[in-house]
C-alpha positions as CSV (number, residue, x, y, z in Angstrom):
1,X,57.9,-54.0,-8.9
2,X,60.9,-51.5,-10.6
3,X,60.0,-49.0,-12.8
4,X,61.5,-49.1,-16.1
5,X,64.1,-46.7,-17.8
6,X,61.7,-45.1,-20.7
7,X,63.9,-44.2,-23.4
8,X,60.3,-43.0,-25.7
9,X,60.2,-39.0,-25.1
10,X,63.0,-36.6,-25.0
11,X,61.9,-35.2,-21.9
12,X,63.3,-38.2,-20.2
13,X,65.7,-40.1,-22.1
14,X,68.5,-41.5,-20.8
15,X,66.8,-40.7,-17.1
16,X,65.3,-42.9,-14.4
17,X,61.8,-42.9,-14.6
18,X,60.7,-42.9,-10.9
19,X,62.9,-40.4,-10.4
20,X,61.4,-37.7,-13.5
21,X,57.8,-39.5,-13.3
22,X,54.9,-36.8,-13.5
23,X,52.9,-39.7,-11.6
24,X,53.8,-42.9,-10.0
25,X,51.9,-45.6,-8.2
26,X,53.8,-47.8,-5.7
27,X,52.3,-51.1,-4.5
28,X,48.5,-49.8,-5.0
29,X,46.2,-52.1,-3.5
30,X,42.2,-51.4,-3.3
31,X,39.4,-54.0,-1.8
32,X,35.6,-54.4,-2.0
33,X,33.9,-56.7,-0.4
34,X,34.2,-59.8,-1.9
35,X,36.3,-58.5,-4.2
36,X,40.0,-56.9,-4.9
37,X,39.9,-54.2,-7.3
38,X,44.2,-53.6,-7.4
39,X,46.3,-55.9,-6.1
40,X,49.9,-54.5,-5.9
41,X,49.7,-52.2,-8.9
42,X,52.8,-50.0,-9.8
43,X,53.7,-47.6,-12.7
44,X,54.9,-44.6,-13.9
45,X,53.8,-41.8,-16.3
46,X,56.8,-39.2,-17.8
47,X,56.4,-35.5,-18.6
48,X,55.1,-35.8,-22.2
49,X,53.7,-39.1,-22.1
50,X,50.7,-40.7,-23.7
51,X,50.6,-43.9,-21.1
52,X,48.0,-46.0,-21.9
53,X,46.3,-48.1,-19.0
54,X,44.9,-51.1,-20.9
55,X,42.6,-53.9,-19.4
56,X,39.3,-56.0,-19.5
57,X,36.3,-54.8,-18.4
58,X,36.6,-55.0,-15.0
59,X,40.0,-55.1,-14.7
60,X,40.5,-52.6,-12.1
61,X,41.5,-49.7,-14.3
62,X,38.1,-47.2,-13.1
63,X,39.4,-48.1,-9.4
64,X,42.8,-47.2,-10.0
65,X,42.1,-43.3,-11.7
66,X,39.4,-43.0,-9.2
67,X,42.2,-43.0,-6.6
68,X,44.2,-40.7,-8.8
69,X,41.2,-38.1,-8.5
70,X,40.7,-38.4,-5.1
71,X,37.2,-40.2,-5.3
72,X,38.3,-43.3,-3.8
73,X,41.3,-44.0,-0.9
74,X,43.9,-46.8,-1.4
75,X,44.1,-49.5,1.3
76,X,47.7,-50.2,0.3
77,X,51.1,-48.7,-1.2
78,X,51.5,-44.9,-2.3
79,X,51.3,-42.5,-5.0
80,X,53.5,-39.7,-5.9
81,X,52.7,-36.4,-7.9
82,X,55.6,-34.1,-8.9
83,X,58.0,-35.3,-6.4
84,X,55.6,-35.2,-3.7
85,X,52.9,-37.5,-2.0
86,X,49.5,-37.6,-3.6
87,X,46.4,-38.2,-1.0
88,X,44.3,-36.2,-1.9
89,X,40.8,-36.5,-0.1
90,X,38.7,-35.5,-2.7
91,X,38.6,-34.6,-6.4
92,X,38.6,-31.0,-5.6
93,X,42.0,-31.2,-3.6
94,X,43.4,-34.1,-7.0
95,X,42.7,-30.8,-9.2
96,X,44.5,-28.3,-6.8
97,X,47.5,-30.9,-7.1
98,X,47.2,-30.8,-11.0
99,X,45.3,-33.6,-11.8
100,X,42.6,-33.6,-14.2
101,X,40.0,-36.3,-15.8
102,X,37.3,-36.8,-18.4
103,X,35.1,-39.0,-17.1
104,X,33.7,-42.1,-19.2
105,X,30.3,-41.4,-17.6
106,X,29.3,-37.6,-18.3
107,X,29.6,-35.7,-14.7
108,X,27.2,-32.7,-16.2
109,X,23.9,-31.5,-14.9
110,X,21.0,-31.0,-17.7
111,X,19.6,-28.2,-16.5
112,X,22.7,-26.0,-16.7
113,X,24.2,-24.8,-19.3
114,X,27.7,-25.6,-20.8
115,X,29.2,-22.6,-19.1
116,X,27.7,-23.3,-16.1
117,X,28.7,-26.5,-15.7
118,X,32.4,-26.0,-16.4
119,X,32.3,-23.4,-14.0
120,X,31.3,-25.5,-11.3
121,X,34.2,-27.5,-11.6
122,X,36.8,-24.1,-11.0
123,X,37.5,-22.7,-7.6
124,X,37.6,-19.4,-8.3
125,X,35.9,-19.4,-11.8
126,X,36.1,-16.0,-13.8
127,X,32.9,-13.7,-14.7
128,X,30.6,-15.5,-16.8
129,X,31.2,-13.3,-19.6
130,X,34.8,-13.6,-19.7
131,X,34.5,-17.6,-18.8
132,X,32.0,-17.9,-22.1
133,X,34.8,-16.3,-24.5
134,X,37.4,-18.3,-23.0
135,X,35.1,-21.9,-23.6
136,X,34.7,-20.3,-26.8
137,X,38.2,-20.0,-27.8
138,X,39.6,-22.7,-26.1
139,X,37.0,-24.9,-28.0
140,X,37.6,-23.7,-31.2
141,X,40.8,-23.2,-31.2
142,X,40.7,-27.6,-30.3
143,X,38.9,-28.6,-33.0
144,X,35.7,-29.5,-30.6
145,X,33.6,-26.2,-30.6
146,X,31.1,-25.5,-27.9
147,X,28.6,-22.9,-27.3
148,X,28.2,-21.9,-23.8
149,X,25.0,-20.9,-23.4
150,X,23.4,-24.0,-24.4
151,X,21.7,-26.3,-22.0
152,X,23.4,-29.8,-21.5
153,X,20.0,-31.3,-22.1
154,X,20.1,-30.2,-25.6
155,X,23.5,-31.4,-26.5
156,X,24.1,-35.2,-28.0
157,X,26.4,-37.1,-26.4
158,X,29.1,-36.5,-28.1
159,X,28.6,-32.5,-27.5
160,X,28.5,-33.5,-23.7
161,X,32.0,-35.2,-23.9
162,X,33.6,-32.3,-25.3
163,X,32.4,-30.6,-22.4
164,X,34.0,-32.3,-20.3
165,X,37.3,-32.6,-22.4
166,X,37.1,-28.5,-22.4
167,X,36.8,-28.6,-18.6
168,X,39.6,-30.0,-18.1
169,X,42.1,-28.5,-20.4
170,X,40.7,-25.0,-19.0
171,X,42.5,-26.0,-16.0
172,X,45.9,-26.5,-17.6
173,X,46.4,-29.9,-15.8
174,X,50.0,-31.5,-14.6
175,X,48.3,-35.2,-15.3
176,X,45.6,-35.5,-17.5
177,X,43.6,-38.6,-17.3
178,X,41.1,-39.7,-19.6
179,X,38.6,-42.1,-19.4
180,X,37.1,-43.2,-23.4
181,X,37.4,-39.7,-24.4
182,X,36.4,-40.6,-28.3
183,X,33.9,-43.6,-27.7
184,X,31.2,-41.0,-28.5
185,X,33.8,-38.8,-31.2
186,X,33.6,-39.2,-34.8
187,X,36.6,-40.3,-35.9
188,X,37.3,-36.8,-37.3
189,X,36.9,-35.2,-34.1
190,X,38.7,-37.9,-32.5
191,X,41.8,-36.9,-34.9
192,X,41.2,-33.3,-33.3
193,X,41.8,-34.4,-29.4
194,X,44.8,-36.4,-30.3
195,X,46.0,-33.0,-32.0
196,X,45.2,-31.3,-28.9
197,X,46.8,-34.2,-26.6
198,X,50.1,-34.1,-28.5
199,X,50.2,-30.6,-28.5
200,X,49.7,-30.5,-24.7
201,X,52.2,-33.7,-24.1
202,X,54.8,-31.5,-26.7
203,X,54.5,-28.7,-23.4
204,X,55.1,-31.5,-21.1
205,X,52.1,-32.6,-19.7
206,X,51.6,-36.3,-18.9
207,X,48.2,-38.2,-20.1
208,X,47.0,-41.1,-18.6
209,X,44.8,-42.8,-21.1
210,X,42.3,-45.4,-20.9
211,X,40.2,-46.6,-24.3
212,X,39.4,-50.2,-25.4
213,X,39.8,-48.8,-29.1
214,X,43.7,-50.6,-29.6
215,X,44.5,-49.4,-33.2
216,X,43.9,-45.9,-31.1
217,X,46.3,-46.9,-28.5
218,X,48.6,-48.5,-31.2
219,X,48.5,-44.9,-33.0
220,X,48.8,-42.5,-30.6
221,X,50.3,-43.8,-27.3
222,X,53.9,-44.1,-26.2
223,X,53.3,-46.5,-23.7
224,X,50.7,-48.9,-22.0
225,X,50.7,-50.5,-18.6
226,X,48.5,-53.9,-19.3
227,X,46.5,-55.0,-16.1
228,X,44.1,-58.3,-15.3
229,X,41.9,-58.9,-12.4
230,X,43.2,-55.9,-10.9
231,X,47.5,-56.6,-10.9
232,X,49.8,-55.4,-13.6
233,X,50.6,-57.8,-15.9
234,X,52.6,-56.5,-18.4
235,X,54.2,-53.3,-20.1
236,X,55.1,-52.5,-24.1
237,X,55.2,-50.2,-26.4
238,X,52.2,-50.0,-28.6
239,X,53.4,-49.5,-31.4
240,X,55.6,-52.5,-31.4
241,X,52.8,-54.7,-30.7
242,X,49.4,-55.7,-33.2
243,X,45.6,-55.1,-31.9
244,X,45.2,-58.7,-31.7
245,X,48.5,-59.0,-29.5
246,X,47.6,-56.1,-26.9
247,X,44.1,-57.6,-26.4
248,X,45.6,-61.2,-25.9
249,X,47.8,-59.5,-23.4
250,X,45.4,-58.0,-22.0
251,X,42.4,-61.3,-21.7
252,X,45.6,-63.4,-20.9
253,X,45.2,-66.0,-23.5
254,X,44.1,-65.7,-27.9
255,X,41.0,-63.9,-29.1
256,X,38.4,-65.8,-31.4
257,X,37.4,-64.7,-34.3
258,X,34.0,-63.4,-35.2
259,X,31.9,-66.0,-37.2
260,X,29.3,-64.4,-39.9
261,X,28.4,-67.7,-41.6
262,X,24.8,-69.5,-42.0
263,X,22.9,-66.2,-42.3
264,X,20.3,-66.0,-45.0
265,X,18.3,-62.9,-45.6
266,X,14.1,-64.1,-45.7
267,X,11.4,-61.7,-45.5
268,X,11.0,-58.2,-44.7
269,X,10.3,-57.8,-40.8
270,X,10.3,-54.8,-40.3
271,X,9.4,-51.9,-41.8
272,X,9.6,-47.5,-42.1
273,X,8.2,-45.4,-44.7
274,X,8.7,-41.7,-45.2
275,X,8.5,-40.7,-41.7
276,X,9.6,-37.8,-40.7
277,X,9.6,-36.4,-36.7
278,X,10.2,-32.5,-35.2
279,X,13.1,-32.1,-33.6
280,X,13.0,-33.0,-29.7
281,X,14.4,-29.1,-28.9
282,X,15.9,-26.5,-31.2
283,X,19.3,-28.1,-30.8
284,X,17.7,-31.3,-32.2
285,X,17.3,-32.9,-35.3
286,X,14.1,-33.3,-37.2
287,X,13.4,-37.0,-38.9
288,X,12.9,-35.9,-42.7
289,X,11.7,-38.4,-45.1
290,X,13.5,-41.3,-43.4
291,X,12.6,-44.8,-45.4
292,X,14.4,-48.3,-44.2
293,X,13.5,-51.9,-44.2
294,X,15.1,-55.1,-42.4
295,X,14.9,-58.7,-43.2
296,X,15.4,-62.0,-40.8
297,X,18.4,-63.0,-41.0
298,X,20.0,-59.4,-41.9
299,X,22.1,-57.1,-40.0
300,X,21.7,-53.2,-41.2
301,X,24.1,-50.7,-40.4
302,X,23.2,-47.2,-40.1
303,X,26.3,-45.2,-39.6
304,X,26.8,-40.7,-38.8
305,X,28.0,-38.0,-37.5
306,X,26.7,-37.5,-34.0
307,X,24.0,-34.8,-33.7
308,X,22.9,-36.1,-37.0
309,X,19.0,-37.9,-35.8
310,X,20.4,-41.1,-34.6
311,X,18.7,-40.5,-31.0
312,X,15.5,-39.7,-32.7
313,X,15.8,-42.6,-35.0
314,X,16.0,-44.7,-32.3
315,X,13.1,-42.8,-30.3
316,X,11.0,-43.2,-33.1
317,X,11.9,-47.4,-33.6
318,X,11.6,-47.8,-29.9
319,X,8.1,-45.9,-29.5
320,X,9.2,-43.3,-27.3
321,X,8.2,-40.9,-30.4
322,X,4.8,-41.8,-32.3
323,X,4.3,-41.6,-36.2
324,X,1.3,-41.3,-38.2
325,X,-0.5,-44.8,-39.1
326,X,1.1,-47.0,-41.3
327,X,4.6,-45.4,-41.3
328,X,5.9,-48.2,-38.7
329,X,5.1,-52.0,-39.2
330,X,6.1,-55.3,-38.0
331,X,5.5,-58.5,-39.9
332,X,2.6,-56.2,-41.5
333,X,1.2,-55.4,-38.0
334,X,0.9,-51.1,-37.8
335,X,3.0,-50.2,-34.6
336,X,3.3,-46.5,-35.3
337,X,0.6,-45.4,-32.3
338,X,2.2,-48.4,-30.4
339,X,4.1,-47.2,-27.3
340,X,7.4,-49.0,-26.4
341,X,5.9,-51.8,-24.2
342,X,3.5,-52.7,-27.3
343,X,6.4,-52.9,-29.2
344,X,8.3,-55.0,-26.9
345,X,5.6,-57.5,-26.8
346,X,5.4,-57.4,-30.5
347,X,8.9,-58.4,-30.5
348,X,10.7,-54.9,-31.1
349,X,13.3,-54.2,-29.1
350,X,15.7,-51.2,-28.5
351,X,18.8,-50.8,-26.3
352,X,19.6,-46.6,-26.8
353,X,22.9,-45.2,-26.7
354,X,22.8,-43.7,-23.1
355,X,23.4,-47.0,-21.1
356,X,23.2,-45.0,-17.5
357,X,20.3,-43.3,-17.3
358,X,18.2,-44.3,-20.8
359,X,18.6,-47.8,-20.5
360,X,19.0,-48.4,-16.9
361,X,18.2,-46.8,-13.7
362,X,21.8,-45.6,-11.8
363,X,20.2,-46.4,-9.1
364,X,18.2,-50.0,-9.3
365,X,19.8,-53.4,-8.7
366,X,20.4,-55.2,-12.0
367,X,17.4,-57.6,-11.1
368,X,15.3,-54.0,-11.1
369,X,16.6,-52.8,-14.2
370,X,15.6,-56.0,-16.0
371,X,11.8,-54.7,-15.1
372,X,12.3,-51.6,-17.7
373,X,12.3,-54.0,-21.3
374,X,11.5,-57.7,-19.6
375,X,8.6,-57.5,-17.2
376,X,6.2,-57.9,-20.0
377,X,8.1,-60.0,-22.5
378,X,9.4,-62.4,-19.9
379,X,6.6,-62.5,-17.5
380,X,8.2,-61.2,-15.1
381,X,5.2,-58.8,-13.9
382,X,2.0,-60.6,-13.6
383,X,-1.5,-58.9,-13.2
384,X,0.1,-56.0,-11.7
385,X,2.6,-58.2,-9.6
386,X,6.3,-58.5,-9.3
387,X,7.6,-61.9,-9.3
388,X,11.1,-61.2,-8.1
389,X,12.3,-65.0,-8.5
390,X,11.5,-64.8,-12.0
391,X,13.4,-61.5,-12.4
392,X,16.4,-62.3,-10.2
393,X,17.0,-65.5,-12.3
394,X,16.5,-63.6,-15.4
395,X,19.0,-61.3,-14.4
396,X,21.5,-63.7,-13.4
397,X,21.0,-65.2,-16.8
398,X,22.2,-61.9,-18.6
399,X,25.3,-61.6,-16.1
400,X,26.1,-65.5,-16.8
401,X,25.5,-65.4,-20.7
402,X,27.5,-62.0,-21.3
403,X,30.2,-62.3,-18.8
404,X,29.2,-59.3,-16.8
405,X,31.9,-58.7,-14.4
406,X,30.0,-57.6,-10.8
407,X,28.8,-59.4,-7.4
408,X,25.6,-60.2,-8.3
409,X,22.0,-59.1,-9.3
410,X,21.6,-57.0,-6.5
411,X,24.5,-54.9,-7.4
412,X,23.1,-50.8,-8.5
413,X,23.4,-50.1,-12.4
414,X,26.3,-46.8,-11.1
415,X,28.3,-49.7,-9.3
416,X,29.4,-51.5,-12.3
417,X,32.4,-50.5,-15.0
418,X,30.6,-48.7,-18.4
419,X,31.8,-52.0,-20.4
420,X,30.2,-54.2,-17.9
421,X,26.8,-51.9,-18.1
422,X,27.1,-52.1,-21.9
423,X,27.1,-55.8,-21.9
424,X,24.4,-55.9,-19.2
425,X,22.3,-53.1,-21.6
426,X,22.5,-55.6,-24.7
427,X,22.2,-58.8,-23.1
428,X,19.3,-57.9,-21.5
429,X,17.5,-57.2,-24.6
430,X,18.9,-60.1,-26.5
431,X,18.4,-62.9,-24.4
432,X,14.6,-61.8,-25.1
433,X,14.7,-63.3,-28.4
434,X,13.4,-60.5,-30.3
435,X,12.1,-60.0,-34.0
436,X,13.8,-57.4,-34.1
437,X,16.6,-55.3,-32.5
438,X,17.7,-52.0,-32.4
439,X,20.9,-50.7,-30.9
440,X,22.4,-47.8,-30.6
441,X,26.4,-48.1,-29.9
442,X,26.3,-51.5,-29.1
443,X,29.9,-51.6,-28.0
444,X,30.8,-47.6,-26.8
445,X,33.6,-48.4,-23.7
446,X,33.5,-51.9,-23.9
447,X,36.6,-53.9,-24.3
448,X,38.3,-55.6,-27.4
449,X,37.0,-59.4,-25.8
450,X,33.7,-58.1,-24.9
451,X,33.2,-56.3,-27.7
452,X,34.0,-59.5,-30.2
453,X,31.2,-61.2,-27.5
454,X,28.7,-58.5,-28.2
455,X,29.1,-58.6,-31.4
456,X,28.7,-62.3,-31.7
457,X,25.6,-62.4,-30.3
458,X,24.0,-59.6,-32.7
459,X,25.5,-61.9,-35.5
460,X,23.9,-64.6,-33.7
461,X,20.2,-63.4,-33.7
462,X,20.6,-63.1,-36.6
463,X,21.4,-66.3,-37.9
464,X,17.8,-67.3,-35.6
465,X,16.1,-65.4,-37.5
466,X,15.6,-61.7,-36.2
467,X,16.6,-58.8,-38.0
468,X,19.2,-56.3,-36.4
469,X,19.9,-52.6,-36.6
470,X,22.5,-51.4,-35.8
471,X,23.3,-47.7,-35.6
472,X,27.2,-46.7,-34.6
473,X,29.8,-44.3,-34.8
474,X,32.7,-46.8,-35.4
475,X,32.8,-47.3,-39.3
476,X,35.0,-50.7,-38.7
477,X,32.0,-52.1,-36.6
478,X,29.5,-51.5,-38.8
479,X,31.5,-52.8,-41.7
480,X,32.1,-55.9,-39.9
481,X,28.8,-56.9,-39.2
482,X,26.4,-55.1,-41.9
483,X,25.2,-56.2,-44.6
484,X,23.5,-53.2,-45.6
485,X,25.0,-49.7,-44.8
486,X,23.0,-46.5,-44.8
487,X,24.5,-42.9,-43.6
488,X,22.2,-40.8,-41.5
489,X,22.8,-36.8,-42.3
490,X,20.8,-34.2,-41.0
491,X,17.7,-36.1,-40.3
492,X,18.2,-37.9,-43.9
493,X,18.9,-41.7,-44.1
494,X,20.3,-42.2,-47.4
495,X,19.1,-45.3,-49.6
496,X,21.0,-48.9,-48.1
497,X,24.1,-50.0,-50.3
498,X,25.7,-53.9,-49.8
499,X,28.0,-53.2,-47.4
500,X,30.6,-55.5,-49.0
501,X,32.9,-53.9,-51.6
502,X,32.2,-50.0,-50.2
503,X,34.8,-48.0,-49.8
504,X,35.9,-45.2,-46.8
505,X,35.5,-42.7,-49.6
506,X,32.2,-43.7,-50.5
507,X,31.4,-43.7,-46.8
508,X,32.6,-40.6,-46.6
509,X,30.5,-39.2,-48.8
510,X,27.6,-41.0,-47.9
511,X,27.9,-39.4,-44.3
512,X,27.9,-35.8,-45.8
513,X,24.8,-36.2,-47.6
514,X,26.6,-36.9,-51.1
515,X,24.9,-39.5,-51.5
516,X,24.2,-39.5,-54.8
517,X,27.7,-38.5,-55.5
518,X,28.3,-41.8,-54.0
519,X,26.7,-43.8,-56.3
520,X,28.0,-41.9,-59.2
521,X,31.0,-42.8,-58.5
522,X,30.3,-46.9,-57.9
């Protein structure tokens, strides 16, 4: 496969590509067993580039950047770094060459803190002192500030991924590659890091970028390399290209729409009153006052800022976090001393935002992991007893019904791609039927096709019947499926509005806490 002549960045114009390429990748090939990862994958990325590496889940884009950074070896073809061959053995030797990469899945340790964990990723890091005032700066100074004496353990998930984007830019990187970077941003911070990623490409840096978020791609890249089932199948320019035309590039064929009909709003399922909950740790947020019901048949969308209480919502709907009597019911049945296996059998489920780690085990087979939410709801433990037939077939149900992209039910929870983990996560707790569901970023790194299918089936419990939370950062999800929104600030919910006819101002300032400003306004 030739490279093109990119004509996109002044750095290059008018030049051969391979020849001025920060990175290329020559007839890549990778194979599992059973399965081949890349197939004869080759591209290039220029100084100053924003290259986008698009794909399903699946579609061999986590093998091809794990070869980049040195975690995995290629069987086939080569790949060239500034003029020179690229092998590295190991991620430490992929940073010496100038390669650098925020992981989708957080690489951190809890028990550390944020300078302590950044530091573990420098050779020869500085004095901890002047290593804290350079996070410091370097953080603020980004848009994504970071204190670097707090423990990792403290930090929401979106704190924890701008630790690792401020890892990596400490380490002024030749090729930056970034895996999701804003799947856990706000869209304000997200606005930050593309600042920051222009301002590094403007110096001639070259980013390899992977997000299932197209209007992002469409707005901020200069390039994307499209691949399927593991081969290159195409390359365009973004910008010259619709959302709905990259992902049919990219699932080789037209995307369905989303269908909302034949949902009617009955009774009140399930109910919350005035609860309020300490914070976890003093980098938490206390529950204050938080009020909310849901109806069969009705989707509600909670949207905020991360950091804001939506973890502790969720620990509190899920039972992970007890209330005083009365404050939690179901169909009029108190659950507020329930724990979260009383729940589940009362039909309230949760699937949290943390899919490795929360909501599975890295380490269990996907027939395991259905044990956490299903053994009691699906009798799939009996009088103390595992009936592994049951679960195996139950698990092979999620992977068939959601399109989860992996070898089989005996596969580990690490093994499989974050989007194929996601759709593991919330089939699991679907295809339980439930009253009523929770979730917490129901579609965070899945891809434009799965993420339609996700949200489908959340749409389609609803229709049955159940009622639906659904808490999220992405403002254009929860617009397309609510029909009540709510903001959550500071440990606040505010009071639901109809979701149809609201306005990104009004949103706005219903995620600052102006919400009554908000209404004032209507």
């Amino acid at each position: 496969m030739g490279f093109p002549r990119y004509q996109n960045n002044d750095l290059t114009k008018g030049t051969n590509l391979a020849e001025t390429a920060v990175f290329r990748a020559e007839g890549i090939g990778k194979s599992y067993p059973g399965v081949r990862a890349n197939d004869d994958v080759s591209f290039a990325v220029a100084p100053g580039e924003i290259h986008a590496l698009l794909g399903e889940n699946g579609a061999g884009k986590s093998t091809l950047v794990k070869m980049i950074y040195g975690l995995v070896r290629p069987d086939d073809g080569q790949m060239v770094l500034m003029g020179q061959p690229h092998h590295p053995a190991d991620p430490r030797a992929a940073r010496a060459a100038g390669v650098a990469m925020v992981f989708q899945h957080f690489s951190l340790f809890d028990a550390l803190t944020v300078a302590e964990n950044i530091a573990l990723g420098m050779e020869n890091p500085p004095p901890r002192r002047a290593l804290s005032e350079r996070i410091t700066q370097v953080s603020h100074e980004f848009g994504l500030p970071l204190n670097p004496a707090r423990r990792i353990a403290t930090l929401s998930a979106g704190e924890r991924q701008r630790v690792e984007i401020i890892r990596c830019l400490l380490q002024n990187p030749r090729l930056l590659i970034m895996d999701e970077p804003t799947s856990v941003l706000t869209p304000q911070e997200a606005e930050l890091l593309f600042a920051t990623l222009r301002k590094l490409a403007g110096q001639g840096t070259a980013i390899l970028y992977i997000s299932h978020k197209l209007e992002e791609i469409r707005a901020h890249c200069d390039r994307a390399t499209i691949l399927r089932g593991g081969k290159v199948v195409d390359s365009a320019d973004p910008r010259a290209h619709s959302a709905r035309e990259l992902a049919a590039m990219m699932v080789g064929g037209q995307m369905r729409e989303i269908d909302r009909s034949g949902r009617v709003a009955g009774d009140v399922l399930l109910q919350m009153e005035n609860v309020s909950a300490p914070a976890p740790s003093a980098e938490g947020t206390a529950l204050k006052g938080v009020s909310l019901a849901v109806r069969s048949g009705e989707i509600l969308g909670i949207g905020g800022v991360a950091g804001n209480g939506q973890e502790e919502l969720l620990s509190v709907l899920s039972g992970e976090v007890l209330t005083r009597p009365g404050s939690v019911t179901l169909e009029g049945r108190d659950l507020s001393q329930a724990g979260p296996e009383a729940r589940r059998l009362a039909g309230l489920l949760a699937a949290p935002e943390d899919r490795l780690g929360h909501a599975a085990v890295p380490d269990f087979s996907l027939t395991d992991n259905t044990l956490l939410t299903a053994g009691g709801r699906k009798a799939l433990v009996r009088k103390g007893l595992i009936d592994h037939g049951a679960a195996r077939s139950f698990a092979e149900a999620v992977i068939k019904g959601f399109d989860v992209r992996t070898p089989g039910p005996g596969t580990a929870a690490r093994a499989l791609s974050g989007g194929n983990l996601q759709k593991f996560v919330i089939g699991r707790e679907v295809m339980q039927v439930p009253r009523v569901l929770v979730v917490n970023q129901p579609t965070w790194g899945v891809d434009a096709g799965a993420a339609a299918a996700v949200r489908q089936s959340l749409l389609d419990l609803a229709r049955a019947g159940a009622g639906v939370i659904v808490i999220s950062q992405d403002l254009d999800e929860l617009m397309e499926l609510s029909d009540r929104f709510c903001a959550l600030n500071e440990g606040r919910l505010s009071d639901p509005r109809p979701t149809e006819g609201l306005t990104l101002d009004e949103i706005g300032l219903m995620l600052g806490g102006a919400h009554g400003m908000a209404e004032a306004q209507i």
